[in-house]
Wavefront OBJ file of the C-alpha trace (Angstrom):
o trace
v 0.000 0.000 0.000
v 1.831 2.987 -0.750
v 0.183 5.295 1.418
v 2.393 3.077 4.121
v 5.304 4.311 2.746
v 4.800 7.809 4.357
v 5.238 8.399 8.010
v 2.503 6.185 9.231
v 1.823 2.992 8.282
v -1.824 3.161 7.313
v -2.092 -0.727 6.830
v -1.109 -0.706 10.255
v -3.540 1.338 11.719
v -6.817 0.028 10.119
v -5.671 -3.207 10.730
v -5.167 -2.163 14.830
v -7.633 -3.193 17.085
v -9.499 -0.460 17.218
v -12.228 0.570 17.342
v -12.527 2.517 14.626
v -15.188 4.391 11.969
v -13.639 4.338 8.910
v -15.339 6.857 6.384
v -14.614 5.101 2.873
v -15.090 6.900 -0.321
v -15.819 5.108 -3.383
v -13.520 4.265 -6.490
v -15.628 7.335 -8.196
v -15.295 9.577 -5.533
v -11.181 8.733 -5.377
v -11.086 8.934 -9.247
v -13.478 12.283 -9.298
v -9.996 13.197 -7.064
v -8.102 12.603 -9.147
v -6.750 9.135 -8.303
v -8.367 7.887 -11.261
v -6.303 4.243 -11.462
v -3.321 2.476 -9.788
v -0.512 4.321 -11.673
v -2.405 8.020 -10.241
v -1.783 6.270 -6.639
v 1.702 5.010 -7.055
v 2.816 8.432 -8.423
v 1.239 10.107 -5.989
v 3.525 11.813 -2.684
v 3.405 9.055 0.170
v 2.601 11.868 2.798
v 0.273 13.053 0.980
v -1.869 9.786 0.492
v -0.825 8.765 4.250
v -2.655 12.503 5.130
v -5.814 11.700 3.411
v -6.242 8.339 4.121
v -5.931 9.279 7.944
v -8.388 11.369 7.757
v -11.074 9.030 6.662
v -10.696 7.204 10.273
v -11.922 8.298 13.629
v -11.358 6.187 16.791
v -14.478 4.413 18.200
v -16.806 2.760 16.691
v -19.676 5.603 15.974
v -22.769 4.449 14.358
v -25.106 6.552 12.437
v -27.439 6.573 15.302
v -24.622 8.383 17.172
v -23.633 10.788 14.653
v -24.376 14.308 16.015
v -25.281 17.552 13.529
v -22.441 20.046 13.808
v -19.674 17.973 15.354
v -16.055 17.686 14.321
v -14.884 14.647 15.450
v -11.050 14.103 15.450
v -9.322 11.990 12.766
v -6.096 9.851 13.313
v -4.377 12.414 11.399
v -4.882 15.253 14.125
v -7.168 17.301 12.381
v -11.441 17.627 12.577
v -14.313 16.324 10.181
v -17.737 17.679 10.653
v -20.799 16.093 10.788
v -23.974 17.462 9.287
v -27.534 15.382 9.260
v -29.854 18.243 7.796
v -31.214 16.483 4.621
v -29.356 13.049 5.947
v -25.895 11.822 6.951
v -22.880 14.160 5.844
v -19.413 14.598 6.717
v -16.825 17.343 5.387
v -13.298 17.705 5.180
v -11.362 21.022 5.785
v -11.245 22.116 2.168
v -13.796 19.902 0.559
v -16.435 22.840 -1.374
v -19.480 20.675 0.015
v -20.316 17.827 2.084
v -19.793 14.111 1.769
v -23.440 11.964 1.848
v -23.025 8.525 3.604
v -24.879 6.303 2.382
v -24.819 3.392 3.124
v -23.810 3.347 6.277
v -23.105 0.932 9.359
v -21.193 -1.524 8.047
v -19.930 -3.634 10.849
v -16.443 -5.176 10.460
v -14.342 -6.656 13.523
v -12.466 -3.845 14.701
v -15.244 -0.987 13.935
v -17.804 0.254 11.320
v -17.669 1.561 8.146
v -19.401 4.673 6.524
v -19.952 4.546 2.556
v -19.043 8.141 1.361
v -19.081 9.552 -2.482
v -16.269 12.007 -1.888
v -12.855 11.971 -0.447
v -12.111 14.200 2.605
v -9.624 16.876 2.014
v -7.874 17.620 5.180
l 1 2 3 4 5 6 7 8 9 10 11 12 13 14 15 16 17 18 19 20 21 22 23 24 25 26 27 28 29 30 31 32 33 34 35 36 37 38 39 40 41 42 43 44 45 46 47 48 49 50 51 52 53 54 55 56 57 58 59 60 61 62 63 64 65 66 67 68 69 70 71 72 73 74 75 76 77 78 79 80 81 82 83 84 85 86 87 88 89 90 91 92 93 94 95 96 97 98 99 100 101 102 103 104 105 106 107 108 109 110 111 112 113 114 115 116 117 118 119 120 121 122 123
């Protein structure tokens, strides 16, 4: 995985015991930013990838029943998401122009739950 090749080994952490909520964009969202196949990823700065990918996890393991409107939880990369649920289940990053929609979400796995999302967060 090459975003394991930065500072933190990101195969590490989501493989950790956790818990964790893992907000996971889809291959259109990641090609919509520009990661639009493998050779886009390898080329792409370790750090950078390791930065992004990081903040797509939050520790615990946060259904969507415990999401709360106007939060910013804490990723493992240090810096804040927020949460909207006007007009259903959204999170933003930083410097994202607009909200993420989760859907679906609440997808159990063994060391947390996993949040469909059709962007990916910009920290």
């Amino acid at each position: 995985m090459r975003a394991s090749q930065g500072q933190t080994n990101v195969a590490n952490v989501l493989s950790g015991e956790g818990p964790f909520t893992l907000f996971a964009p889809t291959n259109q969202a990641f090609m919509d930013a520009g990661f639009a196949n493998i050779a886009a990823i390898q080329a792409a700065d370790p750090a950078t990838l390791t930065s992004i990918l990081t903040y797509h996890v939050v520790a615990g393991r946060i259904f969507s029943t415990d999401l709360v409107d106007n939060s910013t939880p804490a990723t493992v990369n240090g810096a804040n998401v927020t949460i909207t649920l006007n007009g259903g289940a959204k999170v933003k990053g930083a410097k994202n122009t607009s909200a993420s929609t989760i859907s679906p979400a609440d997808l159990v796995t063994t060391n947390g739950v996993i949040h469909v999302i059709d962007q990916v967060l910009l920290p």
